[in-house]
N, C-alpha and C positions, 0 to 999 in steps of 0.2 A: 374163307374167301368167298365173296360173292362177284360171280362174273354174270356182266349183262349185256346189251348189246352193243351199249358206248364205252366198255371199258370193266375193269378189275376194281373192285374195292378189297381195300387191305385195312389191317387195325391192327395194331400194338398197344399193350400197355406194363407199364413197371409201379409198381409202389415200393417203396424202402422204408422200412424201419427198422430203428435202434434193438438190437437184441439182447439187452440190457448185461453185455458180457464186454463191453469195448467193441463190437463189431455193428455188424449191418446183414438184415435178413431182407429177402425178397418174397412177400409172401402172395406177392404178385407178379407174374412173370408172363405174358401171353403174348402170343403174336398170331395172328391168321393171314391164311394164303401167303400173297409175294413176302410181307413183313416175316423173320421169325427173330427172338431173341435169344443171345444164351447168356448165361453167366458163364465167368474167364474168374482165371486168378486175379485178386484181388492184395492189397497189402493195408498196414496200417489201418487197418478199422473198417476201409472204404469196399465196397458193393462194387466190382468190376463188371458190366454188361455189354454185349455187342452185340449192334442190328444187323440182321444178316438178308439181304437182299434175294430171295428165294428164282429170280427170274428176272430178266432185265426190264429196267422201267424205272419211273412211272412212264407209259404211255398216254397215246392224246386219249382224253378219256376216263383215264384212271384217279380212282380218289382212295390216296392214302392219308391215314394220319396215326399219331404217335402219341401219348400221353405217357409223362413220368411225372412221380409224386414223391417228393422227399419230406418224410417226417420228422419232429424234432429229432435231435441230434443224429439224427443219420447220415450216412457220406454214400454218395453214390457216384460214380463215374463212366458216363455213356460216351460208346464208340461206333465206329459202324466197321463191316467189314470190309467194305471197298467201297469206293467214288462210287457213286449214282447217277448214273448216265438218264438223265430227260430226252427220250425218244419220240418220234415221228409215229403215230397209229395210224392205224384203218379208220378212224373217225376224225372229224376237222374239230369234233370237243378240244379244249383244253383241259388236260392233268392238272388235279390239283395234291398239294402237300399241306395236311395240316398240322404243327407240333402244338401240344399245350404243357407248359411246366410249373411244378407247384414245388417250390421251398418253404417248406416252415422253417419258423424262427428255430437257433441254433442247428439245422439243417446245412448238409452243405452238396451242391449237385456241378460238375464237370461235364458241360456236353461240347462233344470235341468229336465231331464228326465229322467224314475223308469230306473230300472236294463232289460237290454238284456241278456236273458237266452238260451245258445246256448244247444238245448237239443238234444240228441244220436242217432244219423244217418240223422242229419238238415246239409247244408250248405249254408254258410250265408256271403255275403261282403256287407260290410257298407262304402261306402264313404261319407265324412262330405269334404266340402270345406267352408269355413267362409272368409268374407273379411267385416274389420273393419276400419271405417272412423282413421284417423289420432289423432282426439278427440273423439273418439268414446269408448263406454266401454261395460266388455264382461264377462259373468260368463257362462262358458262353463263346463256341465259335463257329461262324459262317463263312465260308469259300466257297466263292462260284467262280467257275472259268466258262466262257464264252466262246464255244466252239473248240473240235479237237483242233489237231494239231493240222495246220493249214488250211481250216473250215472255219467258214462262218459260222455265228452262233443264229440256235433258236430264239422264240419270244423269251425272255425268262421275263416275269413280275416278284417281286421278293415282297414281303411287309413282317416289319418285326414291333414289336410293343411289350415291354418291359416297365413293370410295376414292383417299386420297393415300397414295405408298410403299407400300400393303401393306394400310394402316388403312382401316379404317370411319369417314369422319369426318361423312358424314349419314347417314341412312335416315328419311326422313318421307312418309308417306301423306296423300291429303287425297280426300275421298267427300262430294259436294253433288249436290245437284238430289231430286227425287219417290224414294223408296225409300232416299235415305241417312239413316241414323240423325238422331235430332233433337239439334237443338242447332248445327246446319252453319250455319244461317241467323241464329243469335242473336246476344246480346254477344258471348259467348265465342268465336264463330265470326266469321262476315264481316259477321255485324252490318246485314244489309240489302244492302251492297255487291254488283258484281256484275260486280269484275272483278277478278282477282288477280293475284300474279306472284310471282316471285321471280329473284334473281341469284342464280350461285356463283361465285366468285372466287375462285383456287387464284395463289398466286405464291407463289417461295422464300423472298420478301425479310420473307414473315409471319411466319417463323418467331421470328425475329430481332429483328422491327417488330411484334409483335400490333396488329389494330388493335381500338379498345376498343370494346366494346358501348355504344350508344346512341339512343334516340329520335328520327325525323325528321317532326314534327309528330305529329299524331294517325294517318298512313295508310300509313308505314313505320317500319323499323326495321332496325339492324344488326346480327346476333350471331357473334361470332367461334367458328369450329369449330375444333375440334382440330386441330395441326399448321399449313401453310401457308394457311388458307383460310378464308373468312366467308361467310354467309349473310346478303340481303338481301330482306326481306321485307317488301311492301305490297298493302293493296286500296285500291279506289277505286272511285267511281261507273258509270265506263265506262272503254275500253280508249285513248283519249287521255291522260288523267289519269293513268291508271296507267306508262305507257309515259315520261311525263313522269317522275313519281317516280324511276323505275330508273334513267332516265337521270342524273337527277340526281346519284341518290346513288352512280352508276360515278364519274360524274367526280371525285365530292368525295374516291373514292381514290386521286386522283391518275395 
């Protein structure tokens, strides 16, 4: 960990590879300062890890970031220990979050991490960049909830961008809370809501099987991206609800 005047830097990092027995090794496993990682039981083949948040934060100020790399055929499945609360610091910097993740082809990686809690007077940008082999496969999941429970929320800024083979098949930004542009909070936006999320689902078998875009009540929805992969998108009242939804709608693809 390097602590400076504006803040904590933290760093993790995972690599996985196939350990040519049907399983999955970690021959990388690190974490410094606030970040730490562990391996958990794992099953069927797949590398079970959890980020363990050593101290609350990120605060204003603080730069973290995270890299995991899945090698051919290896399985790996990232967790965290608890929601991550985005904190108010002693400095009027803003926190930043950085993720990078790498699938190789026949590679398969689950990041399924608790809820980010943007809590009241925190400012908070999260960049996620993902880049997935051609064959490569991907369960991606983001939930943010916008203030505890009867608090307004912090700044949060989010940006995610997702590349399958080569392609750009996302790049979506999303800016709520006191100083984002107006309109975050309207129809057009979360509509009052005050918990959001999203899936990315990357498989080969999309290419071949598109799956179709459509409506799941009023609080989600499906859109199919470019090449192997869809996007799944809902808000909802609080972070139960929402968590519900996603879940839901992974299963309904079977």
């Amino acid at each position: 960990m390097t602590a400076v005047a504006d803040g904590v830097r933290g760093r993790a990092r995972i690599l996985a590879r196939a350990d040519g027995r049907g399983g999955t090794a970690l021959p990388v496993l690190a974490g410094e300062g606030p970040l730490a990682v562990r391996r958990t039981r794992g099953s069927g083949g797949a590398a079970h890890v959890t980020l363990v948040g050593a101290m609350s934060g990120p605060l204003g100020g603080d730069r973290f970031s995270v890299r995991a790399e899945v090698a051919e055929h290896a399985r790996l499945r990232v967790g965290t220990a608890a929601a991550t609360l985005a904190l108010p610091g002693q400095t009027a910097r803003p926190a930043r979050y950085d993720v990078r993740l790498d699938v190789a082809d026949g590679g398969e990686l689950h990041w399924l991490p608790e809820q980010l809690i943007s809590v009241r007077g925190s400012e908070l940008y999260v960049r996620t960049c993902v880049e997935v082999g051609t064959a490569g496969r991907l369960v991606l999941r983001e939930e943010q909830v916008l203030g505890r429970a009867g608090e307004e929320p912090g700044l949060l800024g989010s940006r995610l961008t997702v590349r399958v083979g080569g392609r750009c098949v996302l790049d979506q930004e999303l800016l709520c809370g006191p100083g984002a542009p107006g309109g975050w909070d309207g129809p057009a936006g979360l509509d009052g809501h005050r918990a959001v999320g999203q899936l990315v689902v990357v498989r080969p078998e999309f290419a071949l099987r598109p799956v179709a875009a459509r409506v799941l009540g009023t609080e989600a929805a499906v859109f199919p991206l470019a090449g192997p992969a869809v996007l799944i998108g809902a808000v909802a009242a609080d972070a139960l609800r929402l968590r519900a939804l996603l879940d839901e709608a992974l299963s309904d693809l079977g």
